[in-house]
C-alpha positions in Angstrom: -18.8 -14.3 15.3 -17.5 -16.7 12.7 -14.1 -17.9 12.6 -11.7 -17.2 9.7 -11.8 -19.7 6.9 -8.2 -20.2 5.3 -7.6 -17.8 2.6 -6.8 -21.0 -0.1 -10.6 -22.3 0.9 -12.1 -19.0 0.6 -10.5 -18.3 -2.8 -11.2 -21.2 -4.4 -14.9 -21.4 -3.2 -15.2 -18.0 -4.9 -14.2 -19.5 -8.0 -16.3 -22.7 -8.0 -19.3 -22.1 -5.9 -22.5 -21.2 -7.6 -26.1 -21.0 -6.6 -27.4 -20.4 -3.0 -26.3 -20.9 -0.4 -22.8 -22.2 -1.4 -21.9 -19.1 -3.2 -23.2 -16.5 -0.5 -21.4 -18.3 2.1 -18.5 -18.1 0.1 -18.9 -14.4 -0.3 -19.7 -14.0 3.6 -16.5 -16.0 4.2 -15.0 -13.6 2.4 -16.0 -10.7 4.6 -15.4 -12.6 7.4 -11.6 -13.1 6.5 -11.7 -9.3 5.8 -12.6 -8.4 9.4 -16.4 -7.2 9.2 -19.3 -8.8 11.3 -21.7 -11.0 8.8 -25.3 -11.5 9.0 -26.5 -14.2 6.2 -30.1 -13.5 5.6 -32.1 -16.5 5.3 -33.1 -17.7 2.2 -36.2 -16.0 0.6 -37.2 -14.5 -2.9 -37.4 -10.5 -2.3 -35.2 -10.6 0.5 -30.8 -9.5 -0.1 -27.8 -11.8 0.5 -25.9 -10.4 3.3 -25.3 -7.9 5.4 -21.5 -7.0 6.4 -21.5 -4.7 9.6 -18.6 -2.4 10.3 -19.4 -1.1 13.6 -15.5 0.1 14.9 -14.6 3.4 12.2 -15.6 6.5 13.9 -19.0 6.9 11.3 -20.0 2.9 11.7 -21.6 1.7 8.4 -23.2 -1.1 7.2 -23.0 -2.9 3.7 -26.3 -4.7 1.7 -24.7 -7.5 0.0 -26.2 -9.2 -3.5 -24.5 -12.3 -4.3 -25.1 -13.4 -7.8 -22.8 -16.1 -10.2 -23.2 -16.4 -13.6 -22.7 -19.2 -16.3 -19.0 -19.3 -17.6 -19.2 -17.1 -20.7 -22.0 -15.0 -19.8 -22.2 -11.5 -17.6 -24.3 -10.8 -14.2 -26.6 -8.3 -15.7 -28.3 -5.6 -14.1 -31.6 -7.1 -12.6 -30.5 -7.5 -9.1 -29.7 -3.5 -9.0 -33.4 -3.3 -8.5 -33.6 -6.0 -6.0 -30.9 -4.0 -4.0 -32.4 -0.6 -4.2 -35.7 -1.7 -3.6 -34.4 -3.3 -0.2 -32.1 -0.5 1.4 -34.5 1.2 3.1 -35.9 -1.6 4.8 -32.1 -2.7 6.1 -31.6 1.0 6.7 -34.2 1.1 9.2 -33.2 -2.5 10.9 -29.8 -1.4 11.3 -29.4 2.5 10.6 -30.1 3.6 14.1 -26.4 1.2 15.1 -24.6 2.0 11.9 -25.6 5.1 10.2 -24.0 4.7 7.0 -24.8 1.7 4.3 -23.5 1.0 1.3 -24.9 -1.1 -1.6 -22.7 -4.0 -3.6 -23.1 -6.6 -5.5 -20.6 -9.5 -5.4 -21.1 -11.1 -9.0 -18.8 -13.9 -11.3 -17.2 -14.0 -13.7 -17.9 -9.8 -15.3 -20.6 -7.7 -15.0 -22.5 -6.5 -18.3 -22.2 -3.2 -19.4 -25.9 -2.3 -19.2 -24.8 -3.5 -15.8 -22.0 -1.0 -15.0 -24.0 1.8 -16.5 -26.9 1.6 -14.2 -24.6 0.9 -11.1 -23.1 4.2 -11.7 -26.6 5.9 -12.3 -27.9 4.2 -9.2 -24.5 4.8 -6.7 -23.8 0.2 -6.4 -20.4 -1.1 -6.1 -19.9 -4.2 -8.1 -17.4 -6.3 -7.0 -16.3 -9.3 -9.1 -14.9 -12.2 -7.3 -11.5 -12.1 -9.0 -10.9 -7.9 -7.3 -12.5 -9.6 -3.9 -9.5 -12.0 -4.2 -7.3 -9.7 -5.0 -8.7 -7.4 -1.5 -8.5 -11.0 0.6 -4.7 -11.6 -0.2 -3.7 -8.0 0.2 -5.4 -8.1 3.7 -3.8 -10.9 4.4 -0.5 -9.1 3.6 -1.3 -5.6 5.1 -4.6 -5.9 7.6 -6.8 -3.2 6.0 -8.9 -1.3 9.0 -12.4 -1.0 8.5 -12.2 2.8 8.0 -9.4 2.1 5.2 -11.8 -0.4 3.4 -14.6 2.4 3.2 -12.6 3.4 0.0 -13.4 0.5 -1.4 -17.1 0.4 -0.7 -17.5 4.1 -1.6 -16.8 3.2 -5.2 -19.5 3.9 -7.6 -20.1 1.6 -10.3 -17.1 -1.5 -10.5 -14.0 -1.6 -8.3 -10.8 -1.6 -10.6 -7.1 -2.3 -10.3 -6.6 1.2 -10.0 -8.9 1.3 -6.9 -7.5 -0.9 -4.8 -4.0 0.1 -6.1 -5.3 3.6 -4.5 -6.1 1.7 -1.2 -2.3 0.2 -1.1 -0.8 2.8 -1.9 0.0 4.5 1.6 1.5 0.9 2.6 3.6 0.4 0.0 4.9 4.0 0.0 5.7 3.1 4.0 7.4 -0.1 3.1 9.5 2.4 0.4 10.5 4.6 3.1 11.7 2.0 5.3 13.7 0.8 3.0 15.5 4.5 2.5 16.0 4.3 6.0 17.4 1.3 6.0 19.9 2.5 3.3 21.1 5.3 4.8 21.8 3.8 8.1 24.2 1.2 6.0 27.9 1.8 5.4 26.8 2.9 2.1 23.3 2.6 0.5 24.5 -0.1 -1.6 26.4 -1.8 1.1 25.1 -5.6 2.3 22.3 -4.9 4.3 24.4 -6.5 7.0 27.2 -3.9 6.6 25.7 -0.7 9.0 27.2 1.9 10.1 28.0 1.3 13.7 28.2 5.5 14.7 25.2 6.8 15.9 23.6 9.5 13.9 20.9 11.7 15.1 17.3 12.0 13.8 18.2 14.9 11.8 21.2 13.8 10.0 19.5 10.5 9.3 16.4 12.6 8.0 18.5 14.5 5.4 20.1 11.3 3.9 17.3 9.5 3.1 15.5 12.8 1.8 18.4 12.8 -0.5 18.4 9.2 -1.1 14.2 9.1 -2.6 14.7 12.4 -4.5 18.2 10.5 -6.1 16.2 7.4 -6.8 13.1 8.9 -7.7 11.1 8.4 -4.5 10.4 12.0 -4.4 6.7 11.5 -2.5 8.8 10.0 0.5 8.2 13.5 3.8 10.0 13.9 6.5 6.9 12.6 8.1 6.6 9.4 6.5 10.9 9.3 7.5 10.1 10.1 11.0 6.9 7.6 10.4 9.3 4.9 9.5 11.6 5.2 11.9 8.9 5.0 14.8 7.7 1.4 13.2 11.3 0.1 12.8 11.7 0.7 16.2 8.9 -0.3 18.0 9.0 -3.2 20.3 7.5 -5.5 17.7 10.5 -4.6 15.2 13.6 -3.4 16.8 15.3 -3.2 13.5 16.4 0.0 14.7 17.8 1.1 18.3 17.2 4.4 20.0 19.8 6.3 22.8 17.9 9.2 24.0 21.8 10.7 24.2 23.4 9.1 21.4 21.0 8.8 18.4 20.0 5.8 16.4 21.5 3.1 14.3 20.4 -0.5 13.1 20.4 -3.2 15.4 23.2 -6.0 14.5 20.0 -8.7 14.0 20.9 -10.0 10.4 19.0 -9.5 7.4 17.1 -12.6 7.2 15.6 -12.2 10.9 15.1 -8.5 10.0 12.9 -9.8 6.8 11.3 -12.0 9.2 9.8 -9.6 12.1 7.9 -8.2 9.3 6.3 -11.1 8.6 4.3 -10.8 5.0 5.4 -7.6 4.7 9.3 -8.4 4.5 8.8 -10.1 1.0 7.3 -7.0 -0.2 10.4 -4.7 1.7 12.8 -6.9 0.4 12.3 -6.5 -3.1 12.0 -3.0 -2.5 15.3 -2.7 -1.1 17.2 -4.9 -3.4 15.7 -2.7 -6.7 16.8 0.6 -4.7 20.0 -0.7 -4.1 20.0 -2.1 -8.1 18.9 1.4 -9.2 21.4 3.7 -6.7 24.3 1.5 -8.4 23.2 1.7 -12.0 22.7 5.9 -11.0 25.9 6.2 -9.5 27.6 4.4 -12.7 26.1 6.6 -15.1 27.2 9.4 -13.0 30.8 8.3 -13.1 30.7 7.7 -16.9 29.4 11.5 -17.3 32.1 12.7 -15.2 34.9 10.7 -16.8 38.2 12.6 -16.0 39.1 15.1 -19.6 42.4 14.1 -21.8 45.7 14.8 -20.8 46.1 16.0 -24.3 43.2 18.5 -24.1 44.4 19.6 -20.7 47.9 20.7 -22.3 46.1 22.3 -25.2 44.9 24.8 -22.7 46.4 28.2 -22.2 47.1 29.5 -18.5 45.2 32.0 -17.4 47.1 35.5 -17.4 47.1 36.4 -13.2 47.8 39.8 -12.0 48.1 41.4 -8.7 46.6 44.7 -8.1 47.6 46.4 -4.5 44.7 47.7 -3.4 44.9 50.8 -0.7 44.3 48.9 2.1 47.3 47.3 1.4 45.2 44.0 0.5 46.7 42.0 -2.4 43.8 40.8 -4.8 44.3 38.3 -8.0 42.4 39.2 -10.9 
């Protein structure tokens, strides 16, 4: 198997590279860095670029790979969708029987036509441009996409967008949200320094109610107990220890600081930082508003009030009720 190019070197070949092989071993680089198995196919007219084997989800699959760079200015236009569906079944029946699932996509630079994006839909492509494969490669390198999480990516008809792999990031960001809630709520207060925590111990329970409370009062309302129970389990686990666990007593943060905390989550803690700091900036600006609507009401209007009339009726129980 190859080893990993650096992510600077595969990036910028992406960007520079163009005409065989230079290109396609930029894009194969690219998979590489991504995880997958790589077979370049040797050169030859009729024959596809690559193929990119995924053989550890639970329904293996392979992917056919076009590689294809255009002139700055101009668009990767849709002759190499025949090229690609012309070849599937012959790749299906090299490597069907190992990996029972393919998927067709062409890598192309700098945009695809829309003739292009029409009859990838029609024909069930992917089209990947190089600047959303750069996009995948630094998010991997941030959050280490599975190959069974990737298949949402290469299930895509027609071209990946933002909005796809936003989809595919989603369930890690929303975990790196609830951390941060938990985080809050086992501080002195949520918008205590992060180095001010609460020393008691608090059960799972209790801790699950405050920061249910905390992501409905700081709109976070998609955060389950299951994600909170989720989050505690990875802020605990041997490779974090952020947060200790008494089998008697409860839990409660460790007394690591900050910094080191940011640290043992390695990419991630950029990302969980500024999380945390814009939950914290939004529970104060909340709680200020809050105090403004409930400002305390005029002495002058209190005095204008007149007290309520109170009377006693004895009822024959001998109970004394005020009405």
């Amino acid at each position: 198997m190859s080893l990993k190019k650096p992510l600077e070197d595969i990036t910028r070949r992406l960007k520079m590279e163009s005409g065989r092989p230079n290109f396609e071993n930029a894009v194969a680089d690219a998979f590489v860095f991504l995880d997958f198995q790589v077979d370049v196919i040797p050169e030859t007219q009729a024959e596809s670029d690559l193929i990119v084997k995924a053989p550890l989800p639970q329904k293996p699959y392979f992917v056919i790979v076009e590689c294809t760079a255009a002139r700055e200015g101009e668009f990767v236009n849709h002759q190499k969708l025949g090229q690609i569906r012309g070849n599937a079944p012959k790749y299906f029946r090299q490597y069907g029987m190992e990996l029972p699932t393919y998927y067709k996509v062409i890598v192309g630079r700098p945009a695809f036509s829309d003739d292009m994006k029409k009859h990838a839909l029609d024909d069930s492509v992917m089209l990947l441009t190089t600047d959303a494969l750069t996009k995948l490669l630094e998010l991997h390198s941030i959050f280490q996409f599975s190959q069974d999480e990737l298949t949402l990516i290469f299930e895509t008809k027609g071209e990946v967008t933002d909005k796809r792999i936003d989809e595919l990031v989603y369930p890690f960001r929303k975990n790196l949200r609830t951390c941060a809630l938990v985080f809050m709520g086992l501080l002195e207060e949520p918008t205590s320094h992060p180095d001010r925590r609460k020393r008691e111990w608090l059960t799972v329970q209790h801790l699950t109610g405050l920061v249910t409370g905390l992501s409905w009062f700081l709109d976070a309302s998609d955060v389950t107990p299951t994600d909170i129970i989720n989050a505690i389990t990875e802020l605990s686990s041997p490779l974090r220890r952020i947060i200790e666990l008494s089998s008697e007593q409860g839990l409660r943060l460790t007394s690591i600081p900050f910094d080191v905390v940011l640290e043992k989550m390695g990419k991630q803690g950029v990302i969980f930082r500024e999380i945390f700091l814009n939950f914290q900036a939004e529970s104060k600006s909340k709680k200020s508003a809050t105090a403004v609507e409930r400002k305390p009401i005029a002495l002058e209007r209190v005095l204008e009030r007149k007290p309520r009339k109170i009377t006693l009726e004895v009822q024959p129980s001998n109970d004394v009720k005020a009405k």
